[in-house]
DSSP file (Angstrom, degrees, kcal/mol; ACC not computed):
  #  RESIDUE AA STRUCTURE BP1 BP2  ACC     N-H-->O    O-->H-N    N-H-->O    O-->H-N    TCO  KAPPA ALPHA  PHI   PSI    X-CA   Y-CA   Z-CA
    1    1 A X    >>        0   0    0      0, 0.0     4,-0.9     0, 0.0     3,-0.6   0.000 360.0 360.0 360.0 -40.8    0.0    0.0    0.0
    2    2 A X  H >>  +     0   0    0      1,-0.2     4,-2.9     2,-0.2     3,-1.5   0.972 360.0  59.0 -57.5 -47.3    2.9    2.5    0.7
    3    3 A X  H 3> S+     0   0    0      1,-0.2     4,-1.6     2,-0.2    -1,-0.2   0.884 115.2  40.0 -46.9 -42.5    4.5    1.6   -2.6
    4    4 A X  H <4 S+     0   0    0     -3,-0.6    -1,-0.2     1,-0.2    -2,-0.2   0.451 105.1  58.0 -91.0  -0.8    1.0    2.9   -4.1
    5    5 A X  H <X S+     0   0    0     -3,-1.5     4,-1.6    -4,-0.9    -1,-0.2   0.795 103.3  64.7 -94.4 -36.9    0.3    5.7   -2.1
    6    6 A X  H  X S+     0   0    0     -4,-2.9     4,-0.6     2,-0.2    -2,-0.2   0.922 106.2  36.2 -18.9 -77.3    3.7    6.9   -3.5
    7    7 A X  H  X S+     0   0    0     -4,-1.6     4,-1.9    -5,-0.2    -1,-0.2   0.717 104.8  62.7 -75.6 -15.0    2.9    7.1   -6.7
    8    8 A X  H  >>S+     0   0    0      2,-0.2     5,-2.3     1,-0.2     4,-0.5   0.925 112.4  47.6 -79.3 -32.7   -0.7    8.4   -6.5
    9    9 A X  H  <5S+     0   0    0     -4,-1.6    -2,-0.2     2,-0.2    -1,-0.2   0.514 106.6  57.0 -73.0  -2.4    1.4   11.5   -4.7
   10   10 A X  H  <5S+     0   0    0     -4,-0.6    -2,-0.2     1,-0.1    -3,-0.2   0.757 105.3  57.6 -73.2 -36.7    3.9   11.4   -7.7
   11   11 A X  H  <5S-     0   0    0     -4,-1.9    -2,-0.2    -3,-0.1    -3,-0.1   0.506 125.0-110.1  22.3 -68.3    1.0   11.9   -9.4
   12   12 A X  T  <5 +     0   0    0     -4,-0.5    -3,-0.2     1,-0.3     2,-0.1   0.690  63.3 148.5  90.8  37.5    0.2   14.7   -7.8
   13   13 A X      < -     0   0    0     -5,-2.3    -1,-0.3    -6,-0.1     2,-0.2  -0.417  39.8-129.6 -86.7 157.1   -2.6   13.6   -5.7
   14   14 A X     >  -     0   0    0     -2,-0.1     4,-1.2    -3,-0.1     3,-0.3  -0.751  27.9-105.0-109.9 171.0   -3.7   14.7   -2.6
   15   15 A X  H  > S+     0   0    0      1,-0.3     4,-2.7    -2,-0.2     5,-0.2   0.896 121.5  51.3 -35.8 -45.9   -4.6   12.4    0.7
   16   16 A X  H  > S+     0   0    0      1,-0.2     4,-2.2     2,-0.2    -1,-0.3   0.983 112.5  44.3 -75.9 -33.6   -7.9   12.7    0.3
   17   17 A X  H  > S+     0   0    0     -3,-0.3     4,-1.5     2,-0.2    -1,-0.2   0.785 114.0  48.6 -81.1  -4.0   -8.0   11.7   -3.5
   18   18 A X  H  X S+     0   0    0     -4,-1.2     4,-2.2     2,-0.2     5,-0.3   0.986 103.7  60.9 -80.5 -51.4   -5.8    8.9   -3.1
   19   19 A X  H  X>S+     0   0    0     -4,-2.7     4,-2.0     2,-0.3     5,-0.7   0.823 112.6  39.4 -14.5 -70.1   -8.1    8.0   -0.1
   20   20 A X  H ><5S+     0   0    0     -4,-2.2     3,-3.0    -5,-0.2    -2,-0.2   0.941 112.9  58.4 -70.4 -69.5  -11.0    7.7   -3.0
   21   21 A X  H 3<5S+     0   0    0     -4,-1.5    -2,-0.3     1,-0.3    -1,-0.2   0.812 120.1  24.5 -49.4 -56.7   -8.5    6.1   -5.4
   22   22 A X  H 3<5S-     0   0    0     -4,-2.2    -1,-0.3     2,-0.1    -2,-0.2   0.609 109.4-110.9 -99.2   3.3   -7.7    3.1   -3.1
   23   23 A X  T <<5S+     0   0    0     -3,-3.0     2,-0.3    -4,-2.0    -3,-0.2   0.964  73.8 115.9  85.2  31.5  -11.0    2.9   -0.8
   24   24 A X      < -     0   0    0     -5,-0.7    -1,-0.2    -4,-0.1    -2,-0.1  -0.987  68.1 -84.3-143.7 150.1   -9.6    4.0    2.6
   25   25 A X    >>  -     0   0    0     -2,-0.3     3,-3.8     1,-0.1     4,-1.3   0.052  30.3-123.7 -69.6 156.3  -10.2    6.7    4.8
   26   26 A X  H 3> S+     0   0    0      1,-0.3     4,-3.3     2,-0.2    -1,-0.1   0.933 113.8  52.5 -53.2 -36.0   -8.6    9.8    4.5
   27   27 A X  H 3> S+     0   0    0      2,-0.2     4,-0.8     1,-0.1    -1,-0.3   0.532 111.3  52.0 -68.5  -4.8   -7.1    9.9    8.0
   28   28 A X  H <> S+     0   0    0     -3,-3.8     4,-0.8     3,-0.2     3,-0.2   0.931 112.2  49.7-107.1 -68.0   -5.5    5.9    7.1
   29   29 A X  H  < S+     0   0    0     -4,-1.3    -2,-0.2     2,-0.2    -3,-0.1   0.821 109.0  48.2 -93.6 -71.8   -4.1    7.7    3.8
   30   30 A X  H  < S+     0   0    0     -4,-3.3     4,-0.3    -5,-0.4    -1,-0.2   0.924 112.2  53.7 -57.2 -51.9   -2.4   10.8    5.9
   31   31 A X  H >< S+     0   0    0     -4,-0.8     2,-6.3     1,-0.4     3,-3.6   0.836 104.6  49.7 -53.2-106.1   -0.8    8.1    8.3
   32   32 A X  T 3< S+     0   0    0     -4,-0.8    -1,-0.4     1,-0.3     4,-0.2   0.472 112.6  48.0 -21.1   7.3    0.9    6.1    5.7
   33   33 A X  T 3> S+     0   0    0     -2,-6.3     4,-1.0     2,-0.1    -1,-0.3   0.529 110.2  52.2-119.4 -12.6    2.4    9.5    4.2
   34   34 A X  T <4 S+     0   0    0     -3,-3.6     4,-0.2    -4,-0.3    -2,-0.2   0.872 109.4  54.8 -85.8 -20.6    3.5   10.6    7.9
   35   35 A X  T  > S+     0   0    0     -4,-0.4     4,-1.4     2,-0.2     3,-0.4   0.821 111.3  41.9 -80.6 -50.1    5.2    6.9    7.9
   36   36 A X  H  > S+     0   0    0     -4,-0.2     4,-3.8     1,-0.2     5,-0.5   0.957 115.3  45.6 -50.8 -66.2    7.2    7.5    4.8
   37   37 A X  H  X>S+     0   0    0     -4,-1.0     5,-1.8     1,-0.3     4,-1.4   0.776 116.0  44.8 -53.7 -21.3    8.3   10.6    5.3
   38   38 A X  H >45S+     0   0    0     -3,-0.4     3,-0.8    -4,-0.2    -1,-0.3   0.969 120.7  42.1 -88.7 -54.2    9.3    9.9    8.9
   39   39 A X  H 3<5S+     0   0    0     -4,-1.4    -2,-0.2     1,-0.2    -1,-0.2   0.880 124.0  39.4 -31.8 -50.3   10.9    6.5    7.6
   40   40 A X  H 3<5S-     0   0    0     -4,-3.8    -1,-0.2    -5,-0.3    -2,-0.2   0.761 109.5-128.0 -78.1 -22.4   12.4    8.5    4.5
   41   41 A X  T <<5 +     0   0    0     -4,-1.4     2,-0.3    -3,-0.8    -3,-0.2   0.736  51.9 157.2  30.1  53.3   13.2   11.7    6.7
   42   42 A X      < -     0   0    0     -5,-1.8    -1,-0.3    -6,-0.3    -2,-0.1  -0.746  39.2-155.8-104.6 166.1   11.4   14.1    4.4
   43   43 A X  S    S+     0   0    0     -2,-0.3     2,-0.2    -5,-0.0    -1,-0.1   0.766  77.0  12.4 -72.0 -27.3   10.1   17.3    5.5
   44   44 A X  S  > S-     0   0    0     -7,-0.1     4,-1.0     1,-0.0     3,-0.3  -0.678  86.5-102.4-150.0 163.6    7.2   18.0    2.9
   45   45 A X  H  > S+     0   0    0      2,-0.2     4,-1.6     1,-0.2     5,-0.2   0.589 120.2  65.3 -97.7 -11.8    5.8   15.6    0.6
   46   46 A X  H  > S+     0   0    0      2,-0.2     4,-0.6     3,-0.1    -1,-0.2   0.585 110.2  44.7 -58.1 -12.6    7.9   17.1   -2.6
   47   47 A X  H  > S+     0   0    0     -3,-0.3     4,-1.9     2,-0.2    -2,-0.2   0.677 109.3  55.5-112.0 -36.1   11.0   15.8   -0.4
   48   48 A X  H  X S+     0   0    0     -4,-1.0     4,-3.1     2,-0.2    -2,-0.2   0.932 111.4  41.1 -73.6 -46.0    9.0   12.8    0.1
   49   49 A X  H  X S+     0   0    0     -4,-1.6     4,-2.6     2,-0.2     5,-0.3   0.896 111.5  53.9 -67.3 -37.5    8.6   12.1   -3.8
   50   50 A X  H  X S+     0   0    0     -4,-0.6     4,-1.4     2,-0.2     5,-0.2   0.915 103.7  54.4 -77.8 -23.0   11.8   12.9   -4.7
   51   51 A X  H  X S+     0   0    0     -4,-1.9     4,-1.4     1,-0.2    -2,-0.2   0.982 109.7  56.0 -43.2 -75.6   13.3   10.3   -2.0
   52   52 A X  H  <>S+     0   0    0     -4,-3.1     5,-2.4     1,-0.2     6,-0.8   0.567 115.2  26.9 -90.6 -26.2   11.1    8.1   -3.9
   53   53 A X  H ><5S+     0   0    0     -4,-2.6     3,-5.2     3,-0.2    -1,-0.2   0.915 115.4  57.8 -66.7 -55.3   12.6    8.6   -8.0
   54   54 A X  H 3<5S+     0   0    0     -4,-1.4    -2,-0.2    -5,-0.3    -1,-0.2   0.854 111.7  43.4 -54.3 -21.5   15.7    9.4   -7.1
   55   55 A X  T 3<5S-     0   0    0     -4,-1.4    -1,-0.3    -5,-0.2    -2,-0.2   0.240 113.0-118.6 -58.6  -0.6   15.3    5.8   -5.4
   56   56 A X  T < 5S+     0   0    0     -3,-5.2    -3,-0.2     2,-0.2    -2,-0.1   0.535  80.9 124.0  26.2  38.1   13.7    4.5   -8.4
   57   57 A X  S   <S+     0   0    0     -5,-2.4     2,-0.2    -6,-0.1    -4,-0.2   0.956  80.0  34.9 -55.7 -50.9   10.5    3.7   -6.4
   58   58 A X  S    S-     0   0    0     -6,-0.8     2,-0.3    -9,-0.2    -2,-0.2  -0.631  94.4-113.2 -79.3 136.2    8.8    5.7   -8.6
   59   59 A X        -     0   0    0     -2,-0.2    -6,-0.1    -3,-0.1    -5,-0.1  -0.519  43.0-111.8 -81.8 128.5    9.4    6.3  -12.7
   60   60 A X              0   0    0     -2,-0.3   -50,-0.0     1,-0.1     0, 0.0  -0.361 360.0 360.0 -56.8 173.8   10.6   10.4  -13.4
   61   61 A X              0   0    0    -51,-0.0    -1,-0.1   -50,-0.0    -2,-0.0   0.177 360.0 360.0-124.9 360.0    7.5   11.9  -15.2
């Protein structure tokens, strides 16, 4: 689920539309992004996406 929550915020989605995208509440959605970033140690979720190309979690756009 992290892996996909990734990329719907490479994307350029916000919680609450990934929240409709995968069927979970929005507040479940927020938690899994406070858990990357804290795991990744980014500040912002631009810090958080770029952890995730330059890692090749994610494909550059």
């Amino acid at each position: 689920m992290e892996i996909r929550v990734m990329r719907f915020l490479h994307q350029g989605k916000t919680g609450k539309g990934i929240s409709a995208e995968v069927d979970l509440m929005p507040g479940t959605v927020e938690a899994i992004i406070d858990k990357l970033k804290t795991r990744t140690s980014a500040r912002s979720i631009n810090a958080l996406v770029e952890f995730a190309v330059d890692n090749k979690i994610v494909e550059s756009l």
